[in-house]
KOLTIGU-571188 format. One line per 3 residues: number of its first residue (from 1); their letters; for each residue x, y, z of C-alpha. Coordinates in steps of 0.1 Angstrom, whole numbers. Layout:
// residues N
NUM) a) X,Y,Z; ...;
// end
This chain:
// residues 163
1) xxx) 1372,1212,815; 1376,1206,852; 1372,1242,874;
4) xxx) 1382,1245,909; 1354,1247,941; 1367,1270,970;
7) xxx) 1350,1274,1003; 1361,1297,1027; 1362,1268,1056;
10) xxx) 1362,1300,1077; 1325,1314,1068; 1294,1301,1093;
13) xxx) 1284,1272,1078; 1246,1284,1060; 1273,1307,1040;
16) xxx) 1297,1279,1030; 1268,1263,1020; 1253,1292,997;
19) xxx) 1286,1295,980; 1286,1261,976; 1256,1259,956;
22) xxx) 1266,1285,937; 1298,1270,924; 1278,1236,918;
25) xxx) 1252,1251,897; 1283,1259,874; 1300,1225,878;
28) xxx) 1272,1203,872; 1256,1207,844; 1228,1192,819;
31) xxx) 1248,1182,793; 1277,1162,810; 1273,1125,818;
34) xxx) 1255,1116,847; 1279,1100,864; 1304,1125,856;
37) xxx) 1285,1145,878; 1274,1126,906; 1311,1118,909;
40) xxx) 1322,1154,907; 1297,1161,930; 1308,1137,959;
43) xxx) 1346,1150,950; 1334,1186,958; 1313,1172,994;
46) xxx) 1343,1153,1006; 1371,1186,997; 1345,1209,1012;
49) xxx) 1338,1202,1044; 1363,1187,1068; 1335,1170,1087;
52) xxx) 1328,1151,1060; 1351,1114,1059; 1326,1097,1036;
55) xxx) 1302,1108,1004; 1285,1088,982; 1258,1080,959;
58) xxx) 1239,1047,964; 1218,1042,933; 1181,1021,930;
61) xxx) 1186,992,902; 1146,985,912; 1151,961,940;
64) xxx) 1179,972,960; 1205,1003,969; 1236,999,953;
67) xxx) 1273,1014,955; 1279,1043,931; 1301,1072,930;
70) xxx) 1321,1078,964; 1351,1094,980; 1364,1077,1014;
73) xxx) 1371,1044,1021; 1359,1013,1006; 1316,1004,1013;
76) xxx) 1291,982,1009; 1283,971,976; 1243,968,984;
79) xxx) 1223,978,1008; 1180,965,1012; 1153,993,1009;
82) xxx) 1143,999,1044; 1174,984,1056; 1202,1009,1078;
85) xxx) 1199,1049,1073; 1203,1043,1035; 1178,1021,1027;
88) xxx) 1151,1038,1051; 1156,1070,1034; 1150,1052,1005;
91) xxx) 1119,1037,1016; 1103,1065,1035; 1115,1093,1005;
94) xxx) 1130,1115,1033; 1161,1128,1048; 1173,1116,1080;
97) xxx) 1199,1126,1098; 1216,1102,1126; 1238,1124,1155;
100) xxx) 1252,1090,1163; 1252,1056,1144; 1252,1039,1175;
103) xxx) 1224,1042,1180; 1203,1038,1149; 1186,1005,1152;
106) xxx) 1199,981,1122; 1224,1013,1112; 1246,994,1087;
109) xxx) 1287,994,1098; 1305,999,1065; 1330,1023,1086;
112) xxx) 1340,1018,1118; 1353,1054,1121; 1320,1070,1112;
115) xxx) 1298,1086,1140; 1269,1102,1123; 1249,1106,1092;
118) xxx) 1232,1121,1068; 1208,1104,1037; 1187,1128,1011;
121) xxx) 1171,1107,988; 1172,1112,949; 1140,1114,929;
124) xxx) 1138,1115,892; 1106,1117,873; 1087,1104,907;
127) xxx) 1106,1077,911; 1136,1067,931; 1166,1070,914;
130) xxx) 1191,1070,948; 1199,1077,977; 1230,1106,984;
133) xxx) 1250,1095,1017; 1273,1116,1041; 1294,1103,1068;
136) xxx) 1313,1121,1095; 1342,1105,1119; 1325,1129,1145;
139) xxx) 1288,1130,1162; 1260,1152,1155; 1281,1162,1126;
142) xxx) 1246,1175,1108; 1218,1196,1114; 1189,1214,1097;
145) xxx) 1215,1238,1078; 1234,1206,1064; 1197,1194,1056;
148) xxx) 1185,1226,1039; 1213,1226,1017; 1220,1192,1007;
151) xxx) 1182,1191,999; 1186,1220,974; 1218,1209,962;
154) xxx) 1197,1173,952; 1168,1194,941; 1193,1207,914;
157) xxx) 1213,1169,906; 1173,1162,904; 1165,1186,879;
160) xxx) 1199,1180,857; 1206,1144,858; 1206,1133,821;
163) x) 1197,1098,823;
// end
């Protein structure tokens, strides 16, 4: 059964945030397939925040970061641990945050209209399952508040991903 997200766009952002992990605790869930919700859960990134032009999952096949679930425009298909934002999140286990992709040494160009970044990484069972990736058409789109939240929104993907 598909339920509706709403945001208050209007709220400062650490409150659009609360509310959003509120209503994604009850959208996600355990028992649905996990890439039900990892798609469901870029859908609700992308409709929530306007700042927002690209989300998406890259998943770890073990060697290499590759395209899952996404709203925006078409991306790479692969992307080499260590290599661009993605693949040094997924190398280093941490979140970074680029103010602008300009001028991130080896930042990957899969959209020209995308000016910053954000990567959390995705760890199941102590390893890496993926990596979750947010784009923005404007700089220093994303701060400690986006991090604090997206962290605990992938602490909670993390704890229910049914794979």
């Amino acid at each position: 059964m598909a339920k509706n997200i709403f945001i208050d766009k209007y709220l400062p952002l650490d409150k659009q945030y609360t509310k959003l992990v509120e209503q994604l605790k009850s959208l996600l869930d355990k028992s649905d397939n996990w890439l039900s919700n990892l798609s469901n859960l870029t859908a609700v990134l992308k409709q929530t925040f306007d700042k927002i032009n690209w989300a998406g999952i890259y998943l770890f096949d073990g060697k290499k970061l590759y395209l899952g679930p996404f709203q925006g425009k078409p991306a790479c298909n692969t992307i080499e641990i260590g290599k661009g934002v993605c693949g040094m999140s997924a190398q280093k286990g941490e979140t970074i945050i680029v103010p602008d992709v300009n001028k991130f040494q080896g930042h990957i160009f899969c959209d020209a209209d995308s000016k910053s970044e954000i990567v959390i990484p995705i760890i199941k069972d102590s390893s890496l399952f993926g990596v979750l990736d947010i784009d923005s058409s404007y700089y220093n789109s994303f701060n400690e508040i986006d991090k604090k939240y997206l962290e605990e929104v992938v602490e909670y993907l993390e704890q229910i991903l049914n794979i």
